[in-house]
TORMILUM-987024 format. One record per residue (C-alpha): residue in one letter; residue number from 1; y, x, z. Coordinates in nm, 3 decimals. Each point is the difference from the previous one (the first is absolute). Layout:
% residues N
(atom 'a'; NUM; (Y; X; Z))
...
This chain:
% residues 285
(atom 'x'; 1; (-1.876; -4.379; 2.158))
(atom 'x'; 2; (-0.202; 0.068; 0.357))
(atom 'x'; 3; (-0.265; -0.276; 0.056))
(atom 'x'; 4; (0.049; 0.033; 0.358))
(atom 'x'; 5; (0.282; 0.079; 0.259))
(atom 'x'; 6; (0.015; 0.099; 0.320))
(atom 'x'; 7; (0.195; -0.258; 0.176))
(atom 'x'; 8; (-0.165; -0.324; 0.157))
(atom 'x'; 9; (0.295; -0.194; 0.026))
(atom 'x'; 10; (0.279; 0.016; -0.107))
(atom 'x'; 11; (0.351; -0.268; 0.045))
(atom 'x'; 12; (0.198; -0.149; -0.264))
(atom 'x'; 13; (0.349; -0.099; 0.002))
(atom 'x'; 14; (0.064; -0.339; -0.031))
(atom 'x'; 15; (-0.228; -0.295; 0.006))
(atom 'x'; 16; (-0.246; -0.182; -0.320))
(atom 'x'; 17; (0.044; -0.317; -0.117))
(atom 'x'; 18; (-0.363; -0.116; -0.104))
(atom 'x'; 19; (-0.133; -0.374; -0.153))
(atom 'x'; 20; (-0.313; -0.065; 0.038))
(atom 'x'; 21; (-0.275; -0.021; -0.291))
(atom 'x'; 22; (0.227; 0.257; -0.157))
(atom 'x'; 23; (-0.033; 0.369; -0.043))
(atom 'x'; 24; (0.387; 0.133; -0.017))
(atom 'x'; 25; (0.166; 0.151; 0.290))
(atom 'x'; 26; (0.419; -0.015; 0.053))
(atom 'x'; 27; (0.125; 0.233; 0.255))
(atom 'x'; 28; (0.335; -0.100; 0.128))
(atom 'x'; 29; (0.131; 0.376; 0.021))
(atom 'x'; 30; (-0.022; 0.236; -0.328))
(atom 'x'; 31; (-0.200; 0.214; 0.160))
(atom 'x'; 32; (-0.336; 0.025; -0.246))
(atom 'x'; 33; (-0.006; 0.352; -0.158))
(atom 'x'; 34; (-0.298; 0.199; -0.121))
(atom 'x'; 35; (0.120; 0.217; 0.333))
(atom 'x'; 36; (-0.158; -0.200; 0.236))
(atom 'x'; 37; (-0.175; -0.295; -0.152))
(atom 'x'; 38; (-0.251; 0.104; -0.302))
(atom 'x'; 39; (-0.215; -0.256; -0.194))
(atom 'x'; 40; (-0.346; 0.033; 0.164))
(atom 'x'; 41; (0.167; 0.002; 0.339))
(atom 'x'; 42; (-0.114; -0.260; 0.273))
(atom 'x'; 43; (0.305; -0.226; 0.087))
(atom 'x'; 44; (-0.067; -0.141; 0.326))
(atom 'x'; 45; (0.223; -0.364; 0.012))
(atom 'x'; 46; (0.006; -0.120; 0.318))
(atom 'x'; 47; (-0.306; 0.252; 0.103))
(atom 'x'; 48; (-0.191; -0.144; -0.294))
(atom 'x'; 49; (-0.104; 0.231; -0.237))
(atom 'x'; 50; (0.029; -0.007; -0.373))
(atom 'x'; 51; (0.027; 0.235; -0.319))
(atom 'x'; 52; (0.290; 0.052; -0.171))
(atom 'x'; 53; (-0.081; -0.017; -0.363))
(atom 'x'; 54; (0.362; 0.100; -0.160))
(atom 'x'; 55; (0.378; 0.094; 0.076))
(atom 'x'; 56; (0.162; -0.262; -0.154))
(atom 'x'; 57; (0.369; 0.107; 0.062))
(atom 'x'; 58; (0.154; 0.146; 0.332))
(atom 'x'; 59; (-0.074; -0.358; 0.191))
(atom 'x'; 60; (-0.291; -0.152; -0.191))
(atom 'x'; 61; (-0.311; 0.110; 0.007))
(atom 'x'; 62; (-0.384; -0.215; -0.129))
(atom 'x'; 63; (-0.318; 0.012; 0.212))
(atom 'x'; 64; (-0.356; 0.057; -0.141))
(atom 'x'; 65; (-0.093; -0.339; 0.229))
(atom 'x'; 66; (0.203; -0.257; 0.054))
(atom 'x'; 67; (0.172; -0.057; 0.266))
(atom 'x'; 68; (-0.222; -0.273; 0.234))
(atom 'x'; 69; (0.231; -0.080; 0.305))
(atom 'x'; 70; (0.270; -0.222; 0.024))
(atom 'x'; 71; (0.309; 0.009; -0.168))
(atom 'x'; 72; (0.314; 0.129; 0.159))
(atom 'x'; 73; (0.256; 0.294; -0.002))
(atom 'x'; 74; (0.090; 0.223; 0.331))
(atom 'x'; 75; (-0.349; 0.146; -0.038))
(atom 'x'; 76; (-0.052; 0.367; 0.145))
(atom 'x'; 77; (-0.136; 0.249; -0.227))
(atom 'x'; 78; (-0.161; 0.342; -0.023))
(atom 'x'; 79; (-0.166; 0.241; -0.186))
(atom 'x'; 80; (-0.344; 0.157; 0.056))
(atom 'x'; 81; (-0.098; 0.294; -0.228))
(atom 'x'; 82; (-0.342; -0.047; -0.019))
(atom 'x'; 83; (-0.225; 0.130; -0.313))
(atom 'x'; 84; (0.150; -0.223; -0.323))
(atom 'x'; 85; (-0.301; -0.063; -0.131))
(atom 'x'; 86; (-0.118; -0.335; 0.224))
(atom 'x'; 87; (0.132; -0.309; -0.054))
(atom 'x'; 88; (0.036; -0.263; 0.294))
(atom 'x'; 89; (-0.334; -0.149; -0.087))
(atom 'x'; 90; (-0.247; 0.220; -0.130))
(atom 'x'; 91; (-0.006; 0.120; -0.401))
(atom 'x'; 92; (0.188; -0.243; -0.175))
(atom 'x'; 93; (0.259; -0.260; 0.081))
(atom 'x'; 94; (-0.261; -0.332; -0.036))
(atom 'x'; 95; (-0.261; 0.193; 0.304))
(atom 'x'; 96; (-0.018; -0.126; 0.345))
(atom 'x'; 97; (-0.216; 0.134; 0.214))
(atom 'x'; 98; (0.160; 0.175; 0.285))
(atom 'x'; 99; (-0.378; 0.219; 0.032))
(atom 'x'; 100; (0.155; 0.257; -0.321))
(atom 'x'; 101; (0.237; 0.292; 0.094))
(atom 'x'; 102; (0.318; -0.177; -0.103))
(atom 'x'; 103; (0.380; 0.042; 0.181))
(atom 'x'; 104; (-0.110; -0.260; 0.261))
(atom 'x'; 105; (-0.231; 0.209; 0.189))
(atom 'x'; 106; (0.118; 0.361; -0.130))
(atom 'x'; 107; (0.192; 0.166; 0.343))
(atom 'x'; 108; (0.196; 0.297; 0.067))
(atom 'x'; 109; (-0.148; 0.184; 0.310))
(atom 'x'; 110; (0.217; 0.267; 0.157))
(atom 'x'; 111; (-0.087; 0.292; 0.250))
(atom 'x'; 112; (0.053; -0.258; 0.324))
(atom 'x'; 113; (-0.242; -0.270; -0.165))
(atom 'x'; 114; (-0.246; 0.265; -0.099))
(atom 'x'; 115; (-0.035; 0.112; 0.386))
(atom 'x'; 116; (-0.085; -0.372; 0.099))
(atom 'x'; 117; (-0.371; -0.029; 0.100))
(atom 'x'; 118; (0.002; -0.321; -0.099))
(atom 'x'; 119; (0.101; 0.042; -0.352))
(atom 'x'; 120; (-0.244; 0.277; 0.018))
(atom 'x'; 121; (-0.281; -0.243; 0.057))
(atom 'x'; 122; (0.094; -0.168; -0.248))
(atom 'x'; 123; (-0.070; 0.308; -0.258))
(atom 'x'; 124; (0.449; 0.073; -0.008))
(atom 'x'; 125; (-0.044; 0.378; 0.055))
(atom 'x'; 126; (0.271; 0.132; -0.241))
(atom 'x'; 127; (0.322; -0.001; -0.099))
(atom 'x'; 128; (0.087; -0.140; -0.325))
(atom 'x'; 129; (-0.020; -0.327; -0.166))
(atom 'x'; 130; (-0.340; -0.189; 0.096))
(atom 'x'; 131; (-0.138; -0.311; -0.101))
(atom 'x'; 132; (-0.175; -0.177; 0.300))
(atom 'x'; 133; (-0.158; -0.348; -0.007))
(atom 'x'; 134; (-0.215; -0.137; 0.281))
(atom 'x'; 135; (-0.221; -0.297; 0.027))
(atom 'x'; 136; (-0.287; -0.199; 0.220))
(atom 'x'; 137; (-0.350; 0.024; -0.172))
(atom 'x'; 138; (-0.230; -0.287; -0.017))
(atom 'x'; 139; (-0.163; 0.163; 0.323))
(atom 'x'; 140; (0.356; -0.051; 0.150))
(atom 'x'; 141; (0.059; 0.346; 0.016))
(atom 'x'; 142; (0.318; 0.144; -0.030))
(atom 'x'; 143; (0.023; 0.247; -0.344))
(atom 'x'; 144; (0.285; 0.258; -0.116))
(atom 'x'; 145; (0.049; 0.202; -0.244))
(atom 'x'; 146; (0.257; 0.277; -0.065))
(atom 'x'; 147; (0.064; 0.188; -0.321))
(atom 'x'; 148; (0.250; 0.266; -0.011))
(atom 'x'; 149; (0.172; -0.029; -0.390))
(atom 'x'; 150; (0.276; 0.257; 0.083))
(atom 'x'; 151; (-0.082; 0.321; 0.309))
(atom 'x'; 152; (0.329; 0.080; 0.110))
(atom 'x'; 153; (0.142; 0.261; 0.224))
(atom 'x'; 154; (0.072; -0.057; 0.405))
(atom 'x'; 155; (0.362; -0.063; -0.128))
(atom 'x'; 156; (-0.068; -0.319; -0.178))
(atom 'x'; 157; (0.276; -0.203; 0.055))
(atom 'x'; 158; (0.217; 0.259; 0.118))
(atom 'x'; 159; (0.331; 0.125; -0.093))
(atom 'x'; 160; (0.081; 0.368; -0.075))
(atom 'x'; 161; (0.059; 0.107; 0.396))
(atom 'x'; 162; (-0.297; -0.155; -0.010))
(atom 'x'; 163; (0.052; -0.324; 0.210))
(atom 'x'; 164; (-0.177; -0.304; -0.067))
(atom 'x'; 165; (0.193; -0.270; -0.176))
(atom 'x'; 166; (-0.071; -0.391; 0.041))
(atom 'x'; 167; (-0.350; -0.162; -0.015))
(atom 'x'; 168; (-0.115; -0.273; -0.164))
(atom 'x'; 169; (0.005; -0.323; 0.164))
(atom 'x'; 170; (-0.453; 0.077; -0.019))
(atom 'x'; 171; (-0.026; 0.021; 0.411))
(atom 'x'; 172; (-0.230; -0.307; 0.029))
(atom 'x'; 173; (-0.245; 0.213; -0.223))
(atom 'x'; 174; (0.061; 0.336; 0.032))
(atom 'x'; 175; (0.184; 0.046; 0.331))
(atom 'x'; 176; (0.242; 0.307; 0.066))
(atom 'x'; 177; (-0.177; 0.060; 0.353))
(atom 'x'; 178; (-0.353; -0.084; 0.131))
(atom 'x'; 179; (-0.033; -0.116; 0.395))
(atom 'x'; 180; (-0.285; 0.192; 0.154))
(atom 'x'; 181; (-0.102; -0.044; 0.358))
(atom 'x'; 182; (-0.112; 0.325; 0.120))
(atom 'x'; 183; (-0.092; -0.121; 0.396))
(atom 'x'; 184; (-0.111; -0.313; 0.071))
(atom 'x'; 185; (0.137; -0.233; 0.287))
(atom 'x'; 186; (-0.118; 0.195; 0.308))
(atom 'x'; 187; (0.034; -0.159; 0.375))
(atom 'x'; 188; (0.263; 0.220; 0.174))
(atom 'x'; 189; (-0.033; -0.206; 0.321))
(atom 'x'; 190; (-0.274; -0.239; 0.028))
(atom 'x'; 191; (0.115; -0.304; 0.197))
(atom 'x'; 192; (-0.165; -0.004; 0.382))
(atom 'x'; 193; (0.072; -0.236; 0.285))
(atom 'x'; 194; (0.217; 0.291; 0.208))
(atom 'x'; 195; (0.205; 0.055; -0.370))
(atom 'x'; 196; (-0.055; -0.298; -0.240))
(atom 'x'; 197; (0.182; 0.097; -0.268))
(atom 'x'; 198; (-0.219; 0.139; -0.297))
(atom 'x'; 199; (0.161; 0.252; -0.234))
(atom 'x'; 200; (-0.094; 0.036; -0.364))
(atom 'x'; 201; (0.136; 0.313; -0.272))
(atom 'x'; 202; (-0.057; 0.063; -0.309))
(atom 'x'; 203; (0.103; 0.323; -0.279))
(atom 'x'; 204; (0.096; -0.026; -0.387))
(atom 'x'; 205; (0.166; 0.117; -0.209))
(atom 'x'; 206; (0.134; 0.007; -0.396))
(atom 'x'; 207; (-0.210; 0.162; -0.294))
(atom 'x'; 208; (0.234; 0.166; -0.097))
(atom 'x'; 209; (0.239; 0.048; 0.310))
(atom 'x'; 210; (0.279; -0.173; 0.029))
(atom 'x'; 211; (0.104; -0.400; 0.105))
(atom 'x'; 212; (0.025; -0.101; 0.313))
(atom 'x'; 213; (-0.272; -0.177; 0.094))
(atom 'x'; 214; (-0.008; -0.391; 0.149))
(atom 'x'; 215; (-0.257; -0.171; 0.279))
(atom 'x'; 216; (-0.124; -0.297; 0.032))
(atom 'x'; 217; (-0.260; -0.082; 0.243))
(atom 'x'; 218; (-0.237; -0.280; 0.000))
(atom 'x'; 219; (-0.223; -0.186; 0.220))
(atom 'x'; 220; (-0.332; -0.218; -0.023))
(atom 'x'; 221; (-0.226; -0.136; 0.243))
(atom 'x'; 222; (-0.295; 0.047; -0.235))
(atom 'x'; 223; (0.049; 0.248; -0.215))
(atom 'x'; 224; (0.019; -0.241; -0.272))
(atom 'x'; 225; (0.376; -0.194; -0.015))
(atom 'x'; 226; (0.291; 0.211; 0.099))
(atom 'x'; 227; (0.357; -0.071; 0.097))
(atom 'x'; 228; (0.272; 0.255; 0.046))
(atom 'x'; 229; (0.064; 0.107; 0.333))
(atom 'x'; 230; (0.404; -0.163; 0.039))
(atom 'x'; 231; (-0.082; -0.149; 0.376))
(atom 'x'; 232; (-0.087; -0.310; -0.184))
(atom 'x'; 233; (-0.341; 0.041; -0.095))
(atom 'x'; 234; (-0.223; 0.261; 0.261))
(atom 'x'; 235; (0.115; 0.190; 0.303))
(atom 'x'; 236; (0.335; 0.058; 0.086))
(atom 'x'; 237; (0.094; 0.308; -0.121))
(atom 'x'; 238; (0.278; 0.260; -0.138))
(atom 'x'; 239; (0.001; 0.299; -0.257))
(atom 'x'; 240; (-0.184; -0.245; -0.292))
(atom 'x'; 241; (0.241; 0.162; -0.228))
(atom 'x'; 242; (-0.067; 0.377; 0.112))
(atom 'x'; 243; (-0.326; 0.223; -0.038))
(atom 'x'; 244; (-0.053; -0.139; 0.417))
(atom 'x'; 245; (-0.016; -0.322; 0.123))
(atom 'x'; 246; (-0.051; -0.096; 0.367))
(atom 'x'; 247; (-0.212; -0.299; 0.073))
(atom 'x'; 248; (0.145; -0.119; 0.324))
(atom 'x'; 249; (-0.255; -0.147; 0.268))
(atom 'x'; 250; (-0.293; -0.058; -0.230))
(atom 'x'; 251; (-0.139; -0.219; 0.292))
(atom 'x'; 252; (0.315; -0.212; 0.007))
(atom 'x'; 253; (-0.136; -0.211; -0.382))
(atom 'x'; 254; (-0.353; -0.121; 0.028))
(atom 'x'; 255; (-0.188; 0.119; -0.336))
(atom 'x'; 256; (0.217; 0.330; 0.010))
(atom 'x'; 257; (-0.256; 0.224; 0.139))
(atom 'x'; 258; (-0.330; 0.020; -0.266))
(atom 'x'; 259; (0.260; -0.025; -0.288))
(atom 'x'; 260; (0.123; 0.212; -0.285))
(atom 'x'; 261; (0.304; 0.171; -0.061))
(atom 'x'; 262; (0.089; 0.185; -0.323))
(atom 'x'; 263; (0.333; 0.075; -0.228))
(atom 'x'; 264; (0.085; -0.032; -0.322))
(atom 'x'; 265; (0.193; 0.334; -0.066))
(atom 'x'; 266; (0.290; -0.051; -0.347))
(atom 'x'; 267; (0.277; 0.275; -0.099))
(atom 'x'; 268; (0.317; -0.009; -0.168))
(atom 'x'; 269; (0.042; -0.012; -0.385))
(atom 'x'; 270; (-0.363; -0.084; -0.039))
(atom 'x'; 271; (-0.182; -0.334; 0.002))
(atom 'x'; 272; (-0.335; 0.193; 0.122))
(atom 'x'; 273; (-0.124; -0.099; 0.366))
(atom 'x'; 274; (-0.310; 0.129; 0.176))
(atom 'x'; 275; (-0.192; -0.216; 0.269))
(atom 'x'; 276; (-0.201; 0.164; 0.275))
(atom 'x'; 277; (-0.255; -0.038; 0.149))
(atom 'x'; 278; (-0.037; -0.239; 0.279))
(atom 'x'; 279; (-0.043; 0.080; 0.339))
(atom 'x'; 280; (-0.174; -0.206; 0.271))
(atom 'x'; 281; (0.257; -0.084; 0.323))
(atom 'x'; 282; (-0.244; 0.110; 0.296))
(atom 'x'; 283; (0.049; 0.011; 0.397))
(atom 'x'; 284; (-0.004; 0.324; 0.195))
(atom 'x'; 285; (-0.115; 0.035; 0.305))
């Protein structure tokens, strides 16, 4: 038997009925076969991962852990073939600590994840199965560390054509796309008595390409607290949602002029954002 596959996740038919303190697993659909579920496998219930331990028969199967959530039925499950060799926590069933390479912290990262510059800084530079952890030092420093178990090929993850097949619920760690702002806000019109409407733009973009992108502009009157810019909280204004927004009048809202502006720039399917940096509201002349 392979101690790895190449799949990151991977849908079950049917649902698990689970009790907690206990370690067996009953699926409501006989759909357990050593053709997609292998002992060794992580079964994710619920997007909590756990090893299965045995096959039990077509609809039970035991954990190595038990199971520590609540009890209930109706509970979504899938597999992720990750190398059979870890258990959820650490060497044996009895070990806690979440700091040894163990299912928990053990991801699957595909050709789109690999291209992220954020996962990059974070040492996620190939394809495979990686075990990342990250932590704050007693300086208060952020730490991480990335250890590739299994290199794979750019078609991790991918079916035969190849096209990549579904993720892993992992995007609040290991994001599909990374949020890079490659201009920062730059005055387009800077707001004079004769025209006192100031213009701000800004340019980004995906790493790598492809979500639309989403604005959302800010303002503060110290560079210190900002609110978003919805007419509510700054200068009257329009495009906050665009890469342009249009601060009308700047004159018109005492504090306006010697503020900040800056945006907050998100993208679809990802939970990464990128802040700019902020910009000082100025007269012309």
């Amino acid at each position: 038997m392979s101690q790895w596959g190449n799949r990151d996740y991977v849908e079950l038919l049917g649902t698990a009925a689970v009790v907690q303190g206990a370690a067996n697993v009953t699926v409501t659909i006989g759909s357990i076969t050593t053709a997609n579920i292998r002992p060794g496998d992580a079964l994710l219930i619920s997007n909590v991962k756990y090893r299965v331990a045995s096959l039990d028969s077509n609809t039970t199967l035991t954990l190595s852990n038990v199971y520590t959530a609540t009890t209930g039925a109706g509970k979504a499950i899938a597999v992720q073939q990750s190398p059979k060799d870890l258990l959820t926590y650490g060497q044996t069933a009895n070990v806690n600590y979440d700091v040894l390479v163990s299912k928990r912290n053990v991801y699957g990262v595909d050709k789109l994840e690999v291209q992220n510059p954020d996962n990059k800084a974070k040492g996620i530079n190939q394809p495979g199965w990686v075990h990342y952890k990250t932590w704050t030092s007693a300086q208060n420093v952020t730490r991480h560390r990335a250890e590739v178990l299994v290199a794979m090929s750019k078609n991790f993850n991918s079916n035969a054509i190849p096209t990549l097949q579904i993720d892993a619920p992992d995007d609040a760690v290991i994001p599909d796309y990374g949020v890079v702002i490659t201009t920062q806000p730059y005055a387009v019109n800077v707001g004079n008595v004769a025209s006192p409407d100031a213009i701000y733009s800004v340019v980004a973009e995906t790493q790598p390409s492809g979500p639309a992108l989403s604005y959302t502009w800010q303002f503060s009157p110290n560079n210190i607290v900002w609110v978003t810019l919805v007419n509510n909280g700054g200068p009257l204004n329009t495009g906050n949602t665009t890469s342009q927004i249009t601060l009308s009048n700047i004159y018109a809202t005492p504090g306006v002029v010697g503020g900040y502006v800056r945006v907050v720039v998100g993208a679809d399917g990802t939970a990464d954002t990128a802040t700019s940096d902020a910009v000082q509201i100025v007269s012309g002349t």
